[in-house]
C-alpha positions as a Markdown table, in Angstrom:
| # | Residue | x | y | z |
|---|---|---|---|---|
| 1 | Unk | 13.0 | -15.7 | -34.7 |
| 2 | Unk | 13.8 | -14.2 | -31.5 |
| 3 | Unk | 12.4 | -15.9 | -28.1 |
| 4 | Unk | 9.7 | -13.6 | -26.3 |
| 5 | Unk | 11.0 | -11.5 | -23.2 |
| 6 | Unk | 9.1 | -13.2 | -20.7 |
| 7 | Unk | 8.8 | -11.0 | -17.3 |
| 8 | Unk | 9.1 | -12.8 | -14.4 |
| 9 | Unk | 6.6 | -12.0 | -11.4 |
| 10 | Unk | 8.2 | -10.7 | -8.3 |
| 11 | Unk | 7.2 | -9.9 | -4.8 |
| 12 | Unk | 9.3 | -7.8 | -2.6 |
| 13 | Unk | 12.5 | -8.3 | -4.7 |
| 14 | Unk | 11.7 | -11.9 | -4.6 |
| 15 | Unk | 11.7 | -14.2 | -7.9 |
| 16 | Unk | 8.7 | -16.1 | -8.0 |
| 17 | Unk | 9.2 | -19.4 | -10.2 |
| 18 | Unk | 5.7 | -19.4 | -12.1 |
| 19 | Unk | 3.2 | -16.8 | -12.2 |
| 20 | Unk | -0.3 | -19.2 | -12.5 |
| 21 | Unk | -2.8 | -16.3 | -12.6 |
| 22 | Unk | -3.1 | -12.7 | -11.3 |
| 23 | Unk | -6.1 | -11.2 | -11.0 |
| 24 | Unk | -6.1 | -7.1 | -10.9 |
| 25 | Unk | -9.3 | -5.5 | -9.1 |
| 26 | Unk | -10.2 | -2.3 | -10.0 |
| 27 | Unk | -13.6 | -1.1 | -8.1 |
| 28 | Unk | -15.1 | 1.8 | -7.8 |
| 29 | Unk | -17.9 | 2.7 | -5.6 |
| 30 | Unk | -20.4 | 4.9 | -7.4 |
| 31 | Unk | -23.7 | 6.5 | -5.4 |
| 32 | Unk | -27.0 | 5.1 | -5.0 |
| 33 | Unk | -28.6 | 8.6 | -5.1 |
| 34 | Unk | -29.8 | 11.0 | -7.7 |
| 35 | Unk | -27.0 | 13.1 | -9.0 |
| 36 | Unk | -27.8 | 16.9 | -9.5 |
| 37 | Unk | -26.6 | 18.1 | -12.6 |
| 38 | Unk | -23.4 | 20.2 | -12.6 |
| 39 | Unk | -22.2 | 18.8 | -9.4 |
| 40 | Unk | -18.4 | 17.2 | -9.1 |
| 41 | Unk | -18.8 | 13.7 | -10.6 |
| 42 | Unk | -15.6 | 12.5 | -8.0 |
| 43 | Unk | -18.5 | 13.0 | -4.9 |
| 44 | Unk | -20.7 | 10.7 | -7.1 |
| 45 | Unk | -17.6 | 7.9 | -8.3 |
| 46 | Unk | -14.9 | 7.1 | -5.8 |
| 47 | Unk | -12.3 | 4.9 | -6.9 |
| 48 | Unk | -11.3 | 2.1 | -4.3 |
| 49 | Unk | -8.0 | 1.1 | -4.3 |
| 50 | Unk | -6.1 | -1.7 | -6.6 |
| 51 | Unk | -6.2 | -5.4 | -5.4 |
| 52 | Unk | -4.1 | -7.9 | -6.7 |
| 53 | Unk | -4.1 | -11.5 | -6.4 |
| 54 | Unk | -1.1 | -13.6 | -7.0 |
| 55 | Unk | -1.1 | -17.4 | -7.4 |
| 56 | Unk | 2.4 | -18.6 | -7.1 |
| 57 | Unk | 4.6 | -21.5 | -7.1 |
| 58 | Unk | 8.1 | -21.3 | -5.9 |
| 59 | Unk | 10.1 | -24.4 | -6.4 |
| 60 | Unk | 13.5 | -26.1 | -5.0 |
| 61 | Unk | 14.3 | -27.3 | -8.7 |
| 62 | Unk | 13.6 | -24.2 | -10.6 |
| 63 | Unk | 14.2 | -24.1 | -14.2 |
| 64 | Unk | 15.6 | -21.8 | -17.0 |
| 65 | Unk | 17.3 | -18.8 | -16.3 |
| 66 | Unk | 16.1 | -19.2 | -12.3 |
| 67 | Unk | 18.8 | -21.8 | -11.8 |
| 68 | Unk | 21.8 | -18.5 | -12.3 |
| 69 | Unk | 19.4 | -15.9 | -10.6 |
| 70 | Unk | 19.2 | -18.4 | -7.1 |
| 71 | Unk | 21.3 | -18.8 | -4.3 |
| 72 | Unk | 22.4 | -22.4 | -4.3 |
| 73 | Unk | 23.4 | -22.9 | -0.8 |
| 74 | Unk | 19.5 | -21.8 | 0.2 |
| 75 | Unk | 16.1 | -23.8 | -0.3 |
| 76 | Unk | 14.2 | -21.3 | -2.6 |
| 77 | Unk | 10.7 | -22.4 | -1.4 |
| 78 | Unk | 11.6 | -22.0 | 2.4 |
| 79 | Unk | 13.2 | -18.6 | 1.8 |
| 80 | Unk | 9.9 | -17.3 | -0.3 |
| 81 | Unk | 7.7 | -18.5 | 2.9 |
| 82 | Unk | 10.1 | -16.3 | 5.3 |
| 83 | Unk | 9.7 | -13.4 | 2.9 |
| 84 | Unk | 6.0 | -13.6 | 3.2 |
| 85 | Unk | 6.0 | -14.2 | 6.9 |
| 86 | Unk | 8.5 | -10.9 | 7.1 |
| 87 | Unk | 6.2 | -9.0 | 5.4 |
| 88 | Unk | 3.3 | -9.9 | 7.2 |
| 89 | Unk | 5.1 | -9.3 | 10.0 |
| 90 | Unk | 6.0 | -6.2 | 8.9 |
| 91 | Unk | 3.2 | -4.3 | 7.9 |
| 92 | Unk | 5.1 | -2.5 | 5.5 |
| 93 | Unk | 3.9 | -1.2 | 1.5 |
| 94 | Unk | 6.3 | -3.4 | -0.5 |
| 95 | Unk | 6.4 | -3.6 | -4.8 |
| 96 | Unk | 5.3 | -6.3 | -6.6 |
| 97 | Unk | 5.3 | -7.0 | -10.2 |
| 98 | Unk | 2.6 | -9.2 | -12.1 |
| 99 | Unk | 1.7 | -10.1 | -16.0 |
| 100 | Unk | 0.8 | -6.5 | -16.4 |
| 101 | Unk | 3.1 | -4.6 | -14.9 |
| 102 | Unk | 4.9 | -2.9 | -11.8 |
| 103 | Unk | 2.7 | -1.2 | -8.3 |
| 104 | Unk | 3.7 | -0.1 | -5.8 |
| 105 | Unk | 2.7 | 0.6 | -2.1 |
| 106 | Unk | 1.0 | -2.5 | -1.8 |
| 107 | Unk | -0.2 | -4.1 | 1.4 |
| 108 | Unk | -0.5 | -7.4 | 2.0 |
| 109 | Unk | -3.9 | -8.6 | 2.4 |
| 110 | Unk | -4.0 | -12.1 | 2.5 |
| 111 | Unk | -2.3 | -15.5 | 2.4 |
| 112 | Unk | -3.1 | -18.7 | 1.6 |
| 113 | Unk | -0.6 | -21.5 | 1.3 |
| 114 | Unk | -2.8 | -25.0 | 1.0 |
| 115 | Unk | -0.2 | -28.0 | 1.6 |
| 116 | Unk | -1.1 | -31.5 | 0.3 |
| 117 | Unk | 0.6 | -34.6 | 0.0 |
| 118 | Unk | 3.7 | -35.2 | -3.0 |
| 119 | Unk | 4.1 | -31.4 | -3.2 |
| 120 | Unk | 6.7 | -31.3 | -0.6 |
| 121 | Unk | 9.7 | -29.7 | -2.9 |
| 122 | Unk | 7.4 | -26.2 | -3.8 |
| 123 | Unk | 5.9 | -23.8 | -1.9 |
| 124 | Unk | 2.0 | -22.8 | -3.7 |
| 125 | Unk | 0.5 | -19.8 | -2.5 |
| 126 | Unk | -1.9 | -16.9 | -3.3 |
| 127 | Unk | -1.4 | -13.8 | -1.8 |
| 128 | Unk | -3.7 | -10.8 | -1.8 |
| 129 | Unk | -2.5 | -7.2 | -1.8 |
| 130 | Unk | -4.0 | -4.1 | -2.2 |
| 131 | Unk | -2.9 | -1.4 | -3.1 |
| 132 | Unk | -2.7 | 1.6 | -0.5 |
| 133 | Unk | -2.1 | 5.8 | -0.6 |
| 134 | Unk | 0.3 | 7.6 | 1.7 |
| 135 | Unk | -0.4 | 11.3 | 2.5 |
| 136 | Unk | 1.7 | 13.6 | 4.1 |
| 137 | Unk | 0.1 | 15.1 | 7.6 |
| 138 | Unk | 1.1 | 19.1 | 7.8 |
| 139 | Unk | 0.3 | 19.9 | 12.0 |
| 140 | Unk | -0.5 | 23.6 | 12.8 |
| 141 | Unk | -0.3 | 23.9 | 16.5 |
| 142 | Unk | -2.5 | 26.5 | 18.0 |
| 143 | Unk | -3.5 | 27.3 | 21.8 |
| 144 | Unk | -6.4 | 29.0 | 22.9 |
| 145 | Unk | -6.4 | 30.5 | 25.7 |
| 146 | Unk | -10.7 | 31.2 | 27.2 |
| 147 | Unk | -11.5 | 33.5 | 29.9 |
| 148 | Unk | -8.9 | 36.2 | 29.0 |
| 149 | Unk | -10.8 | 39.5 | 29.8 |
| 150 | Unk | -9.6 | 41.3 | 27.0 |
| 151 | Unk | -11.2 | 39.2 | 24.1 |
| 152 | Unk | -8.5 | 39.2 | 21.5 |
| 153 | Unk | -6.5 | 38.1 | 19.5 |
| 154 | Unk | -2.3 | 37.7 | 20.2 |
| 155 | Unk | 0.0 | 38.4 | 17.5 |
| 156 | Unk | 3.5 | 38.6 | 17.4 |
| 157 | Unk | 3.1 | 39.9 | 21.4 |
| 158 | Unk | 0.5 | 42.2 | 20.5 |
| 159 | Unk | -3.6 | 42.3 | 21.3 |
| 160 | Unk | -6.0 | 42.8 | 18.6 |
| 161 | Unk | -9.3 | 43.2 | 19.6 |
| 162 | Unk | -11.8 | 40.6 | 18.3 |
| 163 | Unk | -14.7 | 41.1 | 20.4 |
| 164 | Unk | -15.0 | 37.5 | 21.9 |
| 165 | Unk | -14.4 | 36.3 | 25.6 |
| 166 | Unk | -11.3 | 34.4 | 24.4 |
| 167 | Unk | -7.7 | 34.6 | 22.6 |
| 168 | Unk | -5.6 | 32.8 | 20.6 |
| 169 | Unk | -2.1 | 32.9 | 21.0 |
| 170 | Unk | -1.0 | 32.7 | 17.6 |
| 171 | Unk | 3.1 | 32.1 | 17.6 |
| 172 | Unk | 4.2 | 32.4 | 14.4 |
| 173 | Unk | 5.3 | 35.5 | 14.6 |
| 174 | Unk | 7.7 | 34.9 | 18.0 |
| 175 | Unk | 11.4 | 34.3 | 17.2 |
């Protein structure tokens, strides 16, 4: 019988040794008030974003398949706690991949690396991330001129009476 394809957990493109737990968060915040029939149920259930906690262990004496997949000429533990200082640093959406499966855009939260006696050849840590959404910010830019005496508005050069005591200068038309 064939061995089981085991996936290994990863953070940032980094191999992480043994995947103890993850935990995966999915909240939502639903209203306290009445709801009114026929209303949009997403203003009455908002879905908070994903949170996922990792606790790791990356060791100097890995096992298995790790031993091909390392540098050799690097301490794996020391170069998983500079990764998670660099993306601290960073502040940057990075993947990670648990038990379950592969996210994306996901922050780093928290870290916690607790450091006791006869565990100096690892590096144990949990880390926190959640998960977090880009959007893409369209700027129209448009100036408004007040006091103008002809109350209008400014199109392609041209004044368009609106009644009002101010124009806007609309520029999408100028080439």
């Amino acid at each position: 019988m064939a061995e089981p394809v085991v996936q290994l957990a990863i953070i940032n493109g980094f191999l992480i040794d043994c995947l103890l737990s993850d935990n995966h968060s999915f909240e939502a915040e639903v209203t306290d008030f009445p709801v009114e029939s026929g209303s949009t149920i997403s203003d009455n259930i908002r879905n908070k974003p994903l949170v996922v906690t990792m606790e790791c262990i990356v060791s100097n004496t890995p096992l298995g398949r790790l031993v091909s997949l390392r540098d050799q000429n690097t301490s794996p533990a020391d170069s998983a706690y500079d990764m998670l200082l660099k993306v601290r640093a960073e502040r940057q959406p990075i993947a990670i991949r648990t038990s379950l499966r592969t996210y994306k855009s996901m922050a780093l939260q928290g870290l916690t690396i607790p450091r006791e006696s006869g565990r100096g050849d690892e590096l144990r840590f949990t880390a926190t991330f959640k998960q977090i959404e880009t959007i893409v910010n369209r700027r129209e830019t448009r100036v408004s001129i007040v006091g103008a005496k002809s109350g209008g508005l400014i199109t392609g050069g041209r004044i368009a009476s609106a009644g009002q005591n101010y124009v806007y200068l609309d520029t999408s038309n100028f080439t």
